[in-house]
N, C-alpha and C positions, 0 to 999 in steps of 0.2 A: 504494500500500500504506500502510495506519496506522502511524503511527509508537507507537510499547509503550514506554512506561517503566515496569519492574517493580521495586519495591519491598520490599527487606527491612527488616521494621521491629524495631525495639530499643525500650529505656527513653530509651533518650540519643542514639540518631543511628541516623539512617536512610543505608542504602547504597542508591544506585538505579544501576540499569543501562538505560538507553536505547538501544532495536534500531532500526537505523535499515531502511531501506527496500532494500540492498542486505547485511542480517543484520549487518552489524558492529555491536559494541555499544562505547557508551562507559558511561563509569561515573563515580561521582561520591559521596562520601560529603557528610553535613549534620547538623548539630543537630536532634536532633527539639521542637525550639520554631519558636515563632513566628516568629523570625529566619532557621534555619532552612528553614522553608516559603518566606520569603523569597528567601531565595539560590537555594534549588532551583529558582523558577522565572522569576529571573535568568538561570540556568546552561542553562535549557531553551531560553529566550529566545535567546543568543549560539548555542546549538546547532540551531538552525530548529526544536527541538522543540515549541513552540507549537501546542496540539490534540493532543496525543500521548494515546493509550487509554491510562492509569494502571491496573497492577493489584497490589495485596498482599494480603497473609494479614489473617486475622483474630487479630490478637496478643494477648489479653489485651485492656484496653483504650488500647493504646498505638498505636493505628491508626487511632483516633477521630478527632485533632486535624489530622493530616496527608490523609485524606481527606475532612473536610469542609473544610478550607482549598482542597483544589484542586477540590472540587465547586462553591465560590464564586465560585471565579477563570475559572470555564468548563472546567473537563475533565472526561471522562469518567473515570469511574473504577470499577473492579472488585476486589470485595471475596471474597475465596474461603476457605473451611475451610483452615485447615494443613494437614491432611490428604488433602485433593486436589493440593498439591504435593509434597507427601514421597511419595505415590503416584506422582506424573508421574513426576522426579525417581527413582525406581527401575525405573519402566518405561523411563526415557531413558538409564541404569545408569551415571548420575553418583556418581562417589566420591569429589567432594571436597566436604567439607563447610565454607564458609567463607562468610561476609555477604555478599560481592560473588556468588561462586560463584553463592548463594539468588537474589538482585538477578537474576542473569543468565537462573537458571531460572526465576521467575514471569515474566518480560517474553518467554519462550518459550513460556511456558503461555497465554496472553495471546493471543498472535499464532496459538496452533496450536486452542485450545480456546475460544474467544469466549465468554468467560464472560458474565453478564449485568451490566448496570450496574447500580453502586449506586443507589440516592437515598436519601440520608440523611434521620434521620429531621426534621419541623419544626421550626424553631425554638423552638415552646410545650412540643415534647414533651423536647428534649435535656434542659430543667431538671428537669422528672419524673422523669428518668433518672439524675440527679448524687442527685438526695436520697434516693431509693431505694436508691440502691449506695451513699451516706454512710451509710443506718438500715444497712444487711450489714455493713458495716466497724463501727460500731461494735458492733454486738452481739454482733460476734465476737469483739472484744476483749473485753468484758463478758464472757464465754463462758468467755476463757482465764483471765482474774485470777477469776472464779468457781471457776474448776478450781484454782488455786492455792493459792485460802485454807485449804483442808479440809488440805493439805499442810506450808502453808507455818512457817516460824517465828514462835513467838509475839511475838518483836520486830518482823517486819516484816509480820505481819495489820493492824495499824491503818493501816500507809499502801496495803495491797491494798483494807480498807474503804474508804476515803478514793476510791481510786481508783476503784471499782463505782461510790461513790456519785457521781462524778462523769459517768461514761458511761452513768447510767443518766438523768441531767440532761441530758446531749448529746443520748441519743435521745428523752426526752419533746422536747424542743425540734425534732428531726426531724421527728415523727412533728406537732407543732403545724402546722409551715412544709407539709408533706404536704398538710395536712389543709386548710389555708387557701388554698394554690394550688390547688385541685381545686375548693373552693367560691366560688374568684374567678374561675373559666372556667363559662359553662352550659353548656356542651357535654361539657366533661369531668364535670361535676356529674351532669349526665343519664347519662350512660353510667354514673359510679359507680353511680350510684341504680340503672341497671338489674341489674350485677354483684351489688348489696345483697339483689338479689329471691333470686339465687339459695342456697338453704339451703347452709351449709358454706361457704361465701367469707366471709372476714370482711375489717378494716380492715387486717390484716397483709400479707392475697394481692391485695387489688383494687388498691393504687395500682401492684403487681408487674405487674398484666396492663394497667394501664391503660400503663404508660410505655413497654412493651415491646410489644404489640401497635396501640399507633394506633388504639384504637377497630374498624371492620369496614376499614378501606382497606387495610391495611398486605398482605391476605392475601384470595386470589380463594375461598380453602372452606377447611372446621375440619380438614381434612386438614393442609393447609402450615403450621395453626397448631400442631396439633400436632409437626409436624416440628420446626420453633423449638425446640421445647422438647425436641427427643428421645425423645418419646412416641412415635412410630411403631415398629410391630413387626419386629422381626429376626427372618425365618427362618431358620436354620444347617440349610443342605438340598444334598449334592452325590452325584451319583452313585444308588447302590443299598446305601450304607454311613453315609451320613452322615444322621442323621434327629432332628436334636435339637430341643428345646424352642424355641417362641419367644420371644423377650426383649425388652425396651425397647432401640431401636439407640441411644442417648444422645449420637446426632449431634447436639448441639442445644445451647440455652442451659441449661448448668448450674442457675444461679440460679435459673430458672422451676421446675424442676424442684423443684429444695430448696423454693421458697416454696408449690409444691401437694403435697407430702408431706402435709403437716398436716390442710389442709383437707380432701386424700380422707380422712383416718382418720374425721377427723370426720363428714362424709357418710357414712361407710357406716356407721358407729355410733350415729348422733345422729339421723338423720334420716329421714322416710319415703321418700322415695325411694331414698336412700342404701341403705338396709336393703334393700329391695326388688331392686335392683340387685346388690347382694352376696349375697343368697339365689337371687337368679336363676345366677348364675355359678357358687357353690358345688354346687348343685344338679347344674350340667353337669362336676362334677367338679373346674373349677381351682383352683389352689393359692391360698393366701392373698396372699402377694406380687405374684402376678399379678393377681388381682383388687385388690389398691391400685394397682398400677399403671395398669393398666384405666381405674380409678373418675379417677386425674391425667387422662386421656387425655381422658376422657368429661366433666371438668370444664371442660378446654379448648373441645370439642366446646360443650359449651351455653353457655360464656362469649361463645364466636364467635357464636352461634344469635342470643341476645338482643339482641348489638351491631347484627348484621347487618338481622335485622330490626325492630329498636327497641321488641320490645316483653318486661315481666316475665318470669319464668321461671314457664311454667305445669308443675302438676306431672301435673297430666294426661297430660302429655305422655311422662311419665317412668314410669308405672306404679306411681303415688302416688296 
């Protein structure tokens, strides 16, 4: 039988619980650094845990560093929705709610539900990854000291100016380093060039799909890509009473979502196909909402198209 060490992960320390092959578990708390990663699999090591199937939540991104260190070291590792444990976890009608507790129930999850392994992403791709979630953070903040000045006191607007003007220096400089890592890879160049083709994607949403999706490998069809992202439709359908509306299930990466908001408006506004596409749906009655939703969905759909097959976005194809 595989030995399961499941992992609850935090900002600052990871609890694991390791199931051994006759269900007893031991447990073990660590620093979520570098040191850390080390001791955990020190501690693995003295416990013949060595090859043990790793699996934890998807935390924020505080899950990031702890499972690509043990994907380095040789383990396997499984990376699962929070939400398919807090499901387990109520089907299994665990009531106690405590880090070791979580620890004890993913390394059950693990052993009873064989989730699929991770593989994290490339090497070339993790840094595409940090600079893109640096441009979010900062222009979030830019966002909020925006929202403050129209408020704020006339004493204290010159150092909120002072401060815009400085995060708005942080993200040209992001959005440089962006722009220059993309054009020092051909591969990743090509691909942008192909995303470029397509009307409505611009410089803000391509480096977003580029870091997150891996170009065509990450994802076997535009279906799973869209799932990523939460795109995929929710029927609320039971019985002979329940008959509601479908929805966007927004199982999915937040972020991607947030970064194609924009670009579908612009598509269905701006552009011919875009137009075309939004007359088409309005026509069969849907609601507005829905059809932006749609249009995210369908922009995922042909971003997949053109990677997969390597070539511009024809609009032909699109009833343009």
């Amino acid at each position: 039988m595989t030995l399961t060490l499941g992992i609850d992960v935090a900002k600052a320390k990871l609890d694991v619980a390791l199931r051994l092959p006759d269900s007893r578990i031991r447990g073990k708390a660590v620093a979520n650094t570098d040191t850390g990663f080390a001791e955990l699999q020190a501690w693995l090591a003295r416990q013949n845990g060595i090859g043990a199937h790793v699996c934890l939540e998807a935390t924020g991104t505080y899950w990031e560093a702890v499972a690509e260190a043990l994907v380095d070291a040789g383990y396997l590792v499984s990376v699962v929705n929070p939400a398919r444990i807090k499901a387990y976890g109520a089907a299994r009608q665990v009531r106690t709610k405590t880090d070791a507790v979580d620890a004890r129930l993913i390394a059950d999850f693990r052993a009873s539900q064989h989730p699929p392994v991770w593989t994290p992403p490339p090497p070339a791709q993790r840094e595409p990854q940090a600079w893109v979630a640096r441009r979010e953070a900062l222009v979030v903040m830019r966002t909020q000291e925006q929202n403050r000045l129209s408020v704020a006191h006339p004493s204290v607007r010159p150092g909120i100016k002072a401060l815009i003007a400085h995060l708005d220096c942080g993200i040209a400089e992001v959005e440089t380093a962006i722009r220059q890592r993309i054009d020092d890879d051909p591969t990743i160049k090509h691909q942008r060039d192909l995303l470029d083709s397509i009307p409505g994607l611009g410089d803000q949403t391509i480096p977003v799909l580029l870091s997150f999706h891996d170009g065509p490998t990450r994802f076997d069809h535009a279906r799973q890509a869209a799932a990523f992202a939460g795109l995929d439709p929710r029927q609320p359908e039971s019985g002979s009473s329940v008959r509601g509306k479908p929805r966007l299930s927004k199982v999915g990466h937040a972020g991607l979502r947030k970064a194609l908001y924009m670009p579908a408006m612009v598509t269905l506004h701006k552009t011919a196909w875009g137009r075309a596409f939004r007359d088409r749906l309005a026509a069969a009655g849907k609601a507005p909402m829905v059809i932006i939703g749609a249009m995210m969905r369908k922009l995922v759909h042909v971003a997949f198209g053109v990677l997969k097959l390597g070539q511009p976005f024809n609009p032909a194809l699109h009833g343009a």
